[in-house]
C-alpha positions in Angstrom: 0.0 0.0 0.0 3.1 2.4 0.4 6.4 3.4 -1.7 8.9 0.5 -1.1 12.5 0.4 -1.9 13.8 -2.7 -3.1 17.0 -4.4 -3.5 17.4 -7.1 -5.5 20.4 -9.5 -5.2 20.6 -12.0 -7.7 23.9 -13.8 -7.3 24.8 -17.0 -9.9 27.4 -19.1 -10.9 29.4 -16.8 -12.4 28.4 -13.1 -11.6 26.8 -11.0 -9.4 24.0 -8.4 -10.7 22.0 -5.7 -8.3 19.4 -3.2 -9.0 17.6 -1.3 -6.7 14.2 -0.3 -7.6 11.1 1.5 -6.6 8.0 -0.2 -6.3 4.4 1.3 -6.1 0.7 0.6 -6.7 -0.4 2.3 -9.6 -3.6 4.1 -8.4 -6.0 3.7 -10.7 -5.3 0.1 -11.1 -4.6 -0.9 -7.7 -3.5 -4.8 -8.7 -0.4 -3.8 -11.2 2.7 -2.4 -9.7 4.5 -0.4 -11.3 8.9 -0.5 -11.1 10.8 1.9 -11.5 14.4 1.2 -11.6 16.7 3.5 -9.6 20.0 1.9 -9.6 22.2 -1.0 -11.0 25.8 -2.3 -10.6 28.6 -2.5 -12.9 28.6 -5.6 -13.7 30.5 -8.4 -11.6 32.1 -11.3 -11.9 31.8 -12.9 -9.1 29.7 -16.0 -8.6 29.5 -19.8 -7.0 32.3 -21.1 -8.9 34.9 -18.1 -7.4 33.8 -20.3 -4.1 34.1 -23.2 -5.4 37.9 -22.3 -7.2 38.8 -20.7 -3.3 38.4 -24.2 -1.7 39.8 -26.0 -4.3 43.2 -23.7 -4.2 43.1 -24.8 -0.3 42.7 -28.2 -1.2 45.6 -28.3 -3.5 47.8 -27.3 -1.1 46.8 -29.6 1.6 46.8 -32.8 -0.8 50.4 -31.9 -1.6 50.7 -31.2 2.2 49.4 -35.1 2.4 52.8 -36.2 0.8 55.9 -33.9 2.1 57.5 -37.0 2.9 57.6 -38.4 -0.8 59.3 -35.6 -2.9 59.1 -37.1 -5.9 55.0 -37.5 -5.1 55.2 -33.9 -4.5 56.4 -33.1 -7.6 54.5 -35.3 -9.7 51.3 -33.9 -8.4 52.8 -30.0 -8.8 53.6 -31.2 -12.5 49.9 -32.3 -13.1 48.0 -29.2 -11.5 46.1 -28.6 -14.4 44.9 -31.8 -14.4 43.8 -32.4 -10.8 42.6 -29.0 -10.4 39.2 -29.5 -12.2 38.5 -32.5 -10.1 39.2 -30.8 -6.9 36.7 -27.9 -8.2 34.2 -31.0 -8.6 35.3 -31.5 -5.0 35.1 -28.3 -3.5 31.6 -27.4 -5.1 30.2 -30.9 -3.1 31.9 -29.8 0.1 29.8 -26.1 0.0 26.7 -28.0 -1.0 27.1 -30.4 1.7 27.7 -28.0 4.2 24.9 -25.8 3.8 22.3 -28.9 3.7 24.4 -29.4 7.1 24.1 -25.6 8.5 20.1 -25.4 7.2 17.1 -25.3 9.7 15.7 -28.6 8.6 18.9 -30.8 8.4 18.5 -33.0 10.8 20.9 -36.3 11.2 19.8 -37.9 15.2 23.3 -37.8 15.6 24.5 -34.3 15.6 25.5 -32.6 18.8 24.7 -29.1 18.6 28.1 -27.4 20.5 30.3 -29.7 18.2 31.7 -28.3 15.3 30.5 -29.9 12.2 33.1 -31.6 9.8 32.6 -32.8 6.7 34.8 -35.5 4.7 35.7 -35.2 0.9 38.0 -36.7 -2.0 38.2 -39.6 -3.6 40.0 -41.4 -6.2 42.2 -38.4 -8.8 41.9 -40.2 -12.2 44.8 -41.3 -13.9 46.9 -39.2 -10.7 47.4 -42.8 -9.2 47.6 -40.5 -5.6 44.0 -40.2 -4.0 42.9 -37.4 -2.2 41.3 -38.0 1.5 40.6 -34.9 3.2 38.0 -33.3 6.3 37.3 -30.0 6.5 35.5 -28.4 9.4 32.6 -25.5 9.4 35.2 -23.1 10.2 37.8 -24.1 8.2 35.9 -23.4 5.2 33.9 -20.4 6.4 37.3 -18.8 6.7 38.5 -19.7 3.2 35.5 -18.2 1.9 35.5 -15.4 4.3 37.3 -13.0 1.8 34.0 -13.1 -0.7 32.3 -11.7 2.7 34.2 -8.6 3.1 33.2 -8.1 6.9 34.9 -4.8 7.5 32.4 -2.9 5.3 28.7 -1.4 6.7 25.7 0.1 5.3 27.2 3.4 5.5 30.2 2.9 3.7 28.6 3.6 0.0 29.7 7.6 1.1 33.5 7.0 0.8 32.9 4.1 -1.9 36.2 5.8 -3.9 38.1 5.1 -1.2 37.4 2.0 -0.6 39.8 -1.2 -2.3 38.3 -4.3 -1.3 36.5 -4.6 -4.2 36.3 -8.4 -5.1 32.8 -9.5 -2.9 29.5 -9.8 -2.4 29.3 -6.1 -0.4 31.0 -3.6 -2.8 28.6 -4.1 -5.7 25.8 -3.6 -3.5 27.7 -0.1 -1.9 28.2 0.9 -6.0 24.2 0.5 -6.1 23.7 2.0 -2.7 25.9 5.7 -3.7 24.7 5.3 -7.2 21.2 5.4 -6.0 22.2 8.3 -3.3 23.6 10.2 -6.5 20.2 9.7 -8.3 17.9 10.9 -5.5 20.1 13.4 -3.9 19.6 12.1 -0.7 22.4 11.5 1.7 21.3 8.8 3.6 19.5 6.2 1.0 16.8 4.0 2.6 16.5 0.1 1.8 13.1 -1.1 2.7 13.6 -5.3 1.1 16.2 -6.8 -0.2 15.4 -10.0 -2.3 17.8 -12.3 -3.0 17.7 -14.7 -6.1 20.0 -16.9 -7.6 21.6 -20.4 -7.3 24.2 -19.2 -4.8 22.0 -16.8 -2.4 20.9 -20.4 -1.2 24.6 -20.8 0.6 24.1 -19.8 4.0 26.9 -17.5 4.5 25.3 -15.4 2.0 22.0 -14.8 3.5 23.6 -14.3 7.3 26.0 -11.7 5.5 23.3 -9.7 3.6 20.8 -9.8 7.2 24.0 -8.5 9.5 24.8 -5.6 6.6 21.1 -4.7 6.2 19.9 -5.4 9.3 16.9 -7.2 8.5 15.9 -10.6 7.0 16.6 -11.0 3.1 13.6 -12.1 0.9 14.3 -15.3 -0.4 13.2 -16.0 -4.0 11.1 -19.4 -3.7 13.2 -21.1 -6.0 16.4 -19.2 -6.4 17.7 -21.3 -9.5 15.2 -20.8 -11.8 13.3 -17.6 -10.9 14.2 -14.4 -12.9 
């Protein structure tokens, strides 16, 4: 029934898109809304598979880290990187699916104590490597590789000095670009955000969702189903 400012946050496989809009009954025909579109980000590419190719760099590392003691395994494996890479992306993209089924409201095992951190096994055989992979990575262990997509140092208010800002590889500065873009547009100095829905494959992935609430402040809308809604 009123004026609403909304943010939408659509973020994919591969890139990152925001608009901010506003939304309004039109009066004489009280059913259609009518959008206007205030603002929209330079476009960013930044999506699930950055995520996925962050834990797979980590994983890397450690599976070498599994053979220090054999230096000719060692170098074997840093000879065929570009060959085990792509299966540890395969990896990595399981591990961040299995780990927000583990961290959502409905997972439930019968097993799972509630204070103990949750770890999660991965890896398997490396085709043609003849060296498998057997890792476990716990919730913090990966929350912390991932950590740098999350850009916690930046608020709300930060869209006023975005030209000074340097971080600019996450999921925060394209929505501080919208944020002074729209400030620019309205001439208003402090921009108000009444919604912000989120759409999207990745804005399933939990880390996402609990960043956007803590930056905004309030609940993000979900979109019902984030893969295929547009």
């Amino acid at each position: 029934k009123e004026k609403k400012r909304v943010l939408v946050f659509d973020l994919g496989g591969g890139t990152l898109d925001i608009t901010m809009h506003e939304i309004k009954r039109r009066g004489e025909i009280e059913d259609v809304l009518k959008v206007d579109e205030i603002a929209t980000n330079r476009y960013t590419l930044l999506g699930g598979d950055d995520f996925d190719e962050e834990i797979a760099k980590t994983m890397y590392g450690r599976y070498i880290k599994q053979f220090s003691s054999h230096p000719d395994v060692v170098l074997k494996l840093r000879q065929k990187e570009k060959v085990i890479m792509p299966q540890l992306r395969v990896y990595a993209e399981h591990l961040k699916l299995d780990l927000n089924e583990r961290c959502g409201e409905d997972y439930s095992s019968g097993w799972d104590d509630e204070d103990e951190e949750i770890e999660l096994t991965t890896g398997g055989n490396m085709g043609g490597i003849g060296y498998s992979y057997d890792d476990t990575f716990t919730k913090t262990e990966i929350e912390q590789i991932l950590s740098i997509f999350m850009a916690p140092e930046l608020v709300f208010d930060d869209y006023k000095r975005l030209d000074k800002i340097t971080n600019t590889r996450n999921i925060i500065y394209p929505v501080l670009d919208v944020l002074y873009k729209a400030s620019e547009k309205l001439g208003e100095n402090q921009v108000v955000v009444d919604a912000v829905i989120v759409n999207g494959g990745m804005s399933k992935f939990y880390m996402v969702t609990d960043r956007l609430k803590e930056f905004f402040g309030f609940e993000p809308i979900v979109a019902l189903d984030p893969d295929q809604a547009r």
